[in-house]
C-alpha positions, 0 to 999 in steps of 0.5 A: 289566306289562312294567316292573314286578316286585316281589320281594314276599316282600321286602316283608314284612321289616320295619324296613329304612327309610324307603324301604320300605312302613310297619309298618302298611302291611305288615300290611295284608291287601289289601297281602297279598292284592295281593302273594300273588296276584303271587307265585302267578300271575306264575310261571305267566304266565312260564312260559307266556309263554316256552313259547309265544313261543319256539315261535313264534321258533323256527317263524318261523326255520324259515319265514325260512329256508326263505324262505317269504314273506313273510320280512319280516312274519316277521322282525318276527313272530319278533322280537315272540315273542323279545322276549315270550319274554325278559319271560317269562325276565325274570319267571322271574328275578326271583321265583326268584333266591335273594334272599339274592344280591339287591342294588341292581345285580341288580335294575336288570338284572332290569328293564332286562331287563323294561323293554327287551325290552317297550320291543322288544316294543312297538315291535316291534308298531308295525314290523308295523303299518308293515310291513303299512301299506306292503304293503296301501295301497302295494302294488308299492312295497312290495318296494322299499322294504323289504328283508331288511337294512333290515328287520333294521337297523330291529330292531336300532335298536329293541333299541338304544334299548330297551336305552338306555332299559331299562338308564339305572338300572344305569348310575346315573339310578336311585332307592333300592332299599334294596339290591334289596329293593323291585324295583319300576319305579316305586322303580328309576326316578325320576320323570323316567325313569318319565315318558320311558319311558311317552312312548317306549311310547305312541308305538307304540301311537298309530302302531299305532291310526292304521295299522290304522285306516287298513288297515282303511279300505282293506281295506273299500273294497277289498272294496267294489270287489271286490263290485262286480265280482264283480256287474258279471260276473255280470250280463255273464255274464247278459246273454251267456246270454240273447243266446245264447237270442235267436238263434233269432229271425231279425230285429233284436231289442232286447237287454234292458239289464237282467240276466236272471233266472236259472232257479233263483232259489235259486242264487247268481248266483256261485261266486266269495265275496267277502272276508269285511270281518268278518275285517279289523275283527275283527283291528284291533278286537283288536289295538287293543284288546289295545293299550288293555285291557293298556298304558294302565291301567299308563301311566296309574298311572305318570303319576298315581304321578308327578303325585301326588309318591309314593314308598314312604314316602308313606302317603297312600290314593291313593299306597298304592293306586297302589302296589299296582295298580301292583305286583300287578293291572296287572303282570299285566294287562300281561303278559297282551299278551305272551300275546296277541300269538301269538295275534293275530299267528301263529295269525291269519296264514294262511302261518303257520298253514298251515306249522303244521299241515304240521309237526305232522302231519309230527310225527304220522306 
């Protein structure tokens, strides 16, 4: 996923130490069905990851320079796609920089290039839940609170930090690499670093669920009003007709309370639709479970890689099989949520997608 990307062809040599995978281990053909897989599916994940994010940076650019609102939702929409889009640069780097140039130092960069940018992207996520947060349950305030400057200082704090944490193994709090040959999270980062970088990446995903639990509870008690009085005018509406069928009645007359049936019971009492709840519980369901199906299984390895006091010459077959999950399967798995994310957080938004199909027609004609 976001902090792991293994030099795997590098882990076929042989005798190069203790730090590295046993004999045995690498003639093993599940080890070699794991790692072939990555070698074969993580260019192409790559390559989509950054031919797709960076359409949508460069199409939020447009929108925030035209000042097309609201700016600020895609300024923290471009910064998901850019931060998504140097994973995709950081995965492309590390499967095809010439290994006869790999060392220690050029491994650390390559995933503090992973770790801080999916650090940025998922912090990132978590600003465009507050964002949204802010704007639905506080409405007005919302334009006080939030400015073009904050927004952009909160950005870079979060690149700041990322950055701190994603680099720690270039600046020497880093474990045995064997000179960059296994570029592994789990062998760059020691155990400490391993534990604090999963902490810092729940913290998002927790605010995330909390949020968008919270918007939707809003968005269905705003529907619920809606419809509400959406029926309250229709039946003033209703009751207005049939005092206008009264008045050829000379007399006092007694106004029904209840709503007139209309003539043609087939027609719905009104033209106006109300707020489909469906669209606001599909998008929390998906975000939160993009979030859970992609982060957490790789979280969740790291603790028990960690708690099981592994590393690479520990032979045991939960320590092994942790490594492999880790390195192949669940670094997928996790890059997947960079492809994911255009999906929930620009094709879904409707500004963004109306502005879409203006350029592209405009490109057509």
């Amino acid at each position: 996923m976001m902090f792991t990307s293994a030099d795997s062809t590098a882990q076929h040599e042989a005798n190069m130490g203790n730090s590295l995978p046993t004999d045995s281990e690498l003639d093993d053909p599940q080890v070699n069905r794991y790692l072939t897989v990555y070698d074969y599916v993580i260019p192409l994940v790559g390559a989509v990851l950054v031919l797709v994010n960076f359409s949508v940076v460069v199409s939020s650019g447009l929108l925030i320079r035209k000042r097309i609102e609201p700016r600020y939702t895609y300024l923290f929409l471009g910064n998901v796609a850019m931060t998504d889009t140097i994973i995709g640069i950081s995965i492309l780097f590390g499967q095809f920089y010439p290994k006869s140039h790999r060392n220690h130092h050029v491994c650390a960069i390559q995933m503090g290039m992973i770790v801080s940018s999916t650090l940025s992207s998922i912090y990132s996520v978590g600003l465009l839940a507050v964002d949204r947060f802010l704007y639905i349950v506080y409405g007005i305030k919302y334009c006080k609170w939030i400015s073009t400057v904050r927004v952009r200082i909160v950005i870079g704090l979060t690149w700041l930090m990322a950055m701190i944490i994603g680099f720690l193994p270039l600046f020497g709090w880093s474990g045995d690499t064997s000179d960059g040959r296994v570029c592994w999270f789990i062998v760059v980062a020691p155990s400490p670093l391993i534990i604090l970088t999963v902490c810092i990446g729940i913290i998002p995903i927790i605010i995330v669920m909390v949020l968008y639990s919270i918007i939707l509870y809003h968005a269905l008690v705003n529907i619920k009003q809606i419809q509400c009085s959406i029926y309250t005018v229709n039946t003033i509406s209703e009751q207005l007709e049939a005092l206008e069928n009264l008045r050829m009645f000379k007399g006092t007359v007694e106004v029904p309370m209840k709503p007139v049936k209309r003539k043609s019971e087939g027609r719905k009492p009104s033209q106006t639709k109300a707020p489909n709840k469906w669209k606001a519980v599909k998008i929390v369901l998906f975000t939160t479970l993009s979030f859970l199906l992609t982060w957490s299984p790789y979280f969740f390895a790291c603790i028990l890689y960690v708690g099981e006091h592994c590393s690479l010459d520990e032979d045991s077959e939960p320590c092994k099989t942790l490594r492999l999950l880790i390195a192949s399967p669940l670094t997928i798995l996790g890059f997947t949520n960079s492809l994911i994310n255009p999906l929930i957080y620009a094709w879904w938004h409707n500004g963004f997608r109306t502005y879409m199909r203006k350029t592209l027609k405009m490109c057509c004609r």
